[in-house]
N, C-alpha and C positions, 0 to 999 in steps of 0.2 A: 425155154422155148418162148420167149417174149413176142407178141403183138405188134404187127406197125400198121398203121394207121392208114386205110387206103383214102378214104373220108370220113366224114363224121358217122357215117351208117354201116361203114365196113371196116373191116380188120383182114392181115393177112399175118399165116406165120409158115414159119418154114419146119417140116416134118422130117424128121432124120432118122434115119435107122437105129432101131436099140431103145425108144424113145416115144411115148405114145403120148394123143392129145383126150379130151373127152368134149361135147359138143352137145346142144340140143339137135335132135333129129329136125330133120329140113333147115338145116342153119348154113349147112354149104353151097355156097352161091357158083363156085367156079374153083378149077386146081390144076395144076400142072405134075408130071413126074407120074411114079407108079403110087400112090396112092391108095390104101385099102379103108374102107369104112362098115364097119358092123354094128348090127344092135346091141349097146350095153343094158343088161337086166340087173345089174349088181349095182348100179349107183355109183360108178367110182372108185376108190379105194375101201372108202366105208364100208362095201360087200353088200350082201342083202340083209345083216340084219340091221345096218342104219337106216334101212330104205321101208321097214315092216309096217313102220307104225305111220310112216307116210302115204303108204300103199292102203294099208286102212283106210286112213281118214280120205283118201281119193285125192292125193293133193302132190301125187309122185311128178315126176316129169321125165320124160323118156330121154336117154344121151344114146350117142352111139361113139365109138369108138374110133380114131382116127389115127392110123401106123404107117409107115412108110417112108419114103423118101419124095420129098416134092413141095411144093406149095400149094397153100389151101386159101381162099379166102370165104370168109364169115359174114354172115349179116342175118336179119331175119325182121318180116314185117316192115320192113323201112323204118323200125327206132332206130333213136342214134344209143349209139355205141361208145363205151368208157373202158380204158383199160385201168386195171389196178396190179401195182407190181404185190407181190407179199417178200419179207425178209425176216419169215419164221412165224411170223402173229398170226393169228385167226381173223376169216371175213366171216362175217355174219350177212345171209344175202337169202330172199328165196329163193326157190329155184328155180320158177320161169324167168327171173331176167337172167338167169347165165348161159351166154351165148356159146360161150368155149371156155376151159382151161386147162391148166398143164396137166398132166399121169400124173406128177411128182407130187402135188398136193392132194393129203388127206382129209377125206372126205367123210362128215358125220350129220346127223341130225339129230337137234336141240329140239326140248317138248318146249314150247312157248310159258308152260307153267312154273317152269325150273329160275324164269326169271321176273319174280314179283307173286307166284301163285297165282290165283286168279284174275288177280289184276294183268298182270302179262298172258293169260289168254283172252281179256278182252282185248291188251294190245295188239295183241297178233289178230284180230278180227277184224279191229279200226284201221290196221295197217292193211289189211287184206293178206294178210300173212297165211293167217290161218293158225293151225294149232302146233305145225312145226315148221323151220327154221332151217336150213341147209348152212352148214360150217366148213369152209376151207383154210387149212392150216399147211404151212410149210414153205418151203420158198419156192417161186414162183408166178405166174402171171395168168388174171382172171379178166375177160372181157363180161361185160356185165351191160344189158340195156336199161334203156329211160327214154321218156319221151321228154322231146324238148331240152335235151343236151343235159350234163352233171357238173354239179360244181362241188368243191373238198372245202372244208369246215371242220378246222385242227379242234379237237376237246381237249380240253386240260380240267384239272383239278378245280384253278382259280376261277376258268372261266367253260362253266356246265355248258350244251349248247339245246338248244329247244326247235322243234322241228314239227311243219306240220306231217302228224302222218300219210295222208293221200301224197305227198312231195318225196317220203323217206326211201331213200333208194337199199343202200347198205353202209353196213359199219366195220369198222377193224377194230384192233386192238382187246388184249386177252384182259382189260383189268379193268375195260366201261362198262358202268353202269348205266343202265336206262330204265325208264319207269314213266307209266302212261298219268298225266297232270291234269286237271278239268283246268281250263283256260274262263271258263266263266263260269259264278254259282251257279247254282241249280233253277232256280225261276230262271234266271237271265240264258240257262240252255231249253227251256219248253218252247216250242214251236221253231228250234232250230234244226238242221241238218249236222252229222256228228264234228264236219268240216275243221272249224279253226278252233270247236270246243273243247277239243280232245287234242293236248299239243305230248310229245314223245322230247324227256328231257333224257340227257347225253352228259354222262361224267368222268369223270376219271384220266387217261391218256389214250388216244387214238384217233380216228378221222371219224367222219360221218360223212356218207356223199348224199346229195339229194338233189333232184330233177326240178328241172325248171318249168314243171306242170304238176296238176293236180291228179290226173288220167293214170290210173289205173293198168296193169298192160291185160 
């Protein structure tokens, strides 16, 4: 159930019978056809017990449910809008930038501590992540927002790629590593903001996308 592209701030797809989408609530702008939309409680595929430990910490984000036969178009807030196809690998994304994606992808969440310990929940803080982490695996198609448009940034092995956090939108691939790097010694970060001090390095094989602003959604 892939995405096209209405502009840069909108997406439409088409809804088919037998075939369901998931969405953040208030993200349907306009739709055609018979169309049904309900509140999803269960997150997805992941159910509710991938959603428990998000629910906790306060850091859930509401979807609702999108079946039927028609077309839908997406947007929300006026960010611009990125589509990412999946062909089996895992997105690593949080949860308020995902605008829409397919039923077919399964859906989990990742404790920020699982990657680095400590150190990856300070990343997940720096990033504004927080302390968990929403994953989409399987094939299929995830629109995803950012402010100020997204651009793609292949990781490979030979070449790690380094990323301001406040910029890091999301990542693919099942075998990157990433791990949060002070970008300047310790005297040279006192009196600064965590900004360009705290850079998010990227290894192994898979994409990074990242926004072409600093802002926060």
């Amino acid at each position: 159930m892939p995405f096209t592209s209405v502009n840069s701030k909108m997406v439409r797809a088409q809804v088919t019978p037998g075939q369901r989408m998931f969405s953040q609530r208030g993200a349907m702008l306009a739709y055609t056809g018979d169309v049904n939309f309900t509140p999803n409680m269960q997150g997805g595929q992941g159910g509710i017990a991938s959603m428990i430990g998000r629910r906790v910490a306060g850091e859930a984000t509401p979807l609702m449910t999108v079946e039927g036969s028609g077309t839908v178009m997406f947007g929300h807030g006026g960010h611009h809008v990125h589509v990412i196809d999946l062909n089996g690998e895992t997105l690593y994304v949080e949860a308020d930038r995902l605008l829409a994606f397919d039923g077919s992808l399964q859906q989990g969440t990742m404790f920020m501590g699982s990657q680095g310990g400590v150190m990856g929940m300070v990343r997940g803080q720096v990033t504004g992540q927080g302390l968990f982490t929403t994953t989409l695996k399987g094939k299929g198609s995830v629109a995803v927002m950012a402010h100020g448009g997204v651009f793609e940034l292949p990781i490979t092995p030979q070449r790690p790629v380094h990323v301001d956090p406040q910029a890091y939108v999301a990542h693919r691939g099942d075998d990157v590593r990433n791990k949060l790097s002070t970008a300047l010694g310790w005297r040279d970060m006192v009196g600064r903001g965590s900004g360009e001090a705290f850079q998010l390095e990227l290894s192994g094989n898979g994409t990074v996308y990242v926004q072409a602003s600093e802002e926060k959604l």
